[in-house]
N, C-alpha and C positions, 0 to 999 in steps of 0.2 A: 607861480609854484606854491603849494599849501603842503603846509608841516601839520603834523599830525603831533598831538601832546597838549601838556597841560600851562598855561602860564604862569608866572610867577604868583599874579594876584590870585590867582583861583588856587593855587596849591597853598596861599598865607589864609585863605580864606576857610579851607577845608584844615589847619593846621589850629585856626581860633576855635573854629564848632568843635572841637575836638579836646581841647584845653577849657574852655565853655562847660561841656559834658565831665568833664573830669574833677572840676571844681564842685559841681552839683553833686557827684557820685559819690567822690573817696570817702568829703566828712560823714558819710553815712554807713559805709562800708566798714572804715576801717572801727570804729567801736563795734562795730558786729564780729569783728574780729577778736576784739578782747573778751569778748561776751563766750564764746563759739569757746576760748581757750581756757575761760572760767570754769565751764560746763566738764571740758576734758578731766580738769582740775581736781573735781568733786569729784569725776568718775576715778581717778587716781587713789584719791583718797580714798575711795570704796574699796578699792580692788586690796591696797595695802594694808587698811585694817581687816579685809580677811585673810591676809597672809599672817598677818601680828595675832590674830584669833587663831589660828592653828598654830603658827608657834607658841602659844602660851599653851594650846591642848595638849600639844606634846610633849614641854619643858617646864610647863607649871607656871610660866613664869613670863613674863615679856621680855623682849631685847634689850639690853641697852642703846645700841642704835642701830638704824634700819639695813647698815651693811651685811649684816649678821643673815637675813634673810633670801641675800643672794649665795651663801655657802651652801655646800651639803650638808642638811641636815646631823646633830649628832645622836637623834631621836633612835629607839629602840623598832618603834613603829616606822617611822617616815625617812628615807634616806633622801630626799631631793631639795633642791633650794625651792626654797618657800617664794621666791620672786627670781621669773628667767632673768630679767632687764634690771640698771639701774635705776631708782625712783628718780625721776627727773621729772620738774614741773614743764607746763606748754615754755616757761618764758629761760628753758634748759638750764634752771638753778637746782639742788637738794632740795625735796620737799625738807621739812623741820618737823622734828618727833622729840619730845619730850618724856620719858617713864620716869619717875612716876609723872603724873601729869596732875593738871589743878580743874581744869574746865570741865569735864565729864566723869561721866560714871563708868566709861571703858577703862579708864585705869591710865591712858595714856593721850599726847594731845599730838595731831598731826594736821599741820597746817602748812601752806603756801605762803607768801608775801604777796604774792599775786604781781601785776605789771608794772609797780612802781618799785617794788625791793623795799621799800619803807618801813611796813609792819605797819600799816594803817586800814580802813575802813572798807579797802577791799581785797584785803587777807580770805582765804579761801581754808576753811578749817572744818574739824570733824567734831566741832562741838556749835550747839545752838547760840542765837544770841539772846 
């Protein structure tokens, strides 16, 4: 009589190629990952200094801090929140916003911590290095 199916060593064998492959892949993957969430980051940071750029067209003035931009507006011109969503980084922290600010010439400093929380070398900021 003949069973139809896989054996134990052929299933430990297709179970190693596969753990094999995974070991090759992920360390390569996963910092593409960080990379991919950096990228988001900066674009974050773009989208929120043009919402801090219209609120200050309309208010004269920058926020104090950036919840103020999810409100309605108390503009004469603009009745809408300057930002639908909360700013939240890829790694779901508050971006960090500073007015006045020291780094640039916008007047204010909005940066990430980036994937370690640290405040070190791969902070994600809206000013040059």
């Amino acid at each position: 009589m003949r069973r139809d199916g896989f054996t134990l060593i052929e299933l430990m064998v297709v179970v190693i190629i596969i753990a094999a492959l995974a070991t090759m892949v992920l360390p390569r993957v996963l910092p593409a990952s960080d990379d991919a969430k950096s990228k988001i980051a900066l674009g974050d940071i773009a989208n929120i200094t043009v919402a801090l750029k219209m609120y200050r067209l309309h208010n004269d003035t920058y926020p104090k801090d950036l919840d103020v931009l999810m409100q309605p507006s108390t503009s004469k011109t603009w009745k809408e929140p300057y930002l639908e969503n909360k700013p939240n980084d890829p790694w779901k922290r508050k971006y960090q916003y500073k007015y006045p600010g020291s780094h640039n010439t916008f007047g204010f400093d909005l940066w990430s911590t980036g994937p370690d929380e640290q405040g070190a070398d791969d902070d994600i900021t809206n000013w040059g290095e």
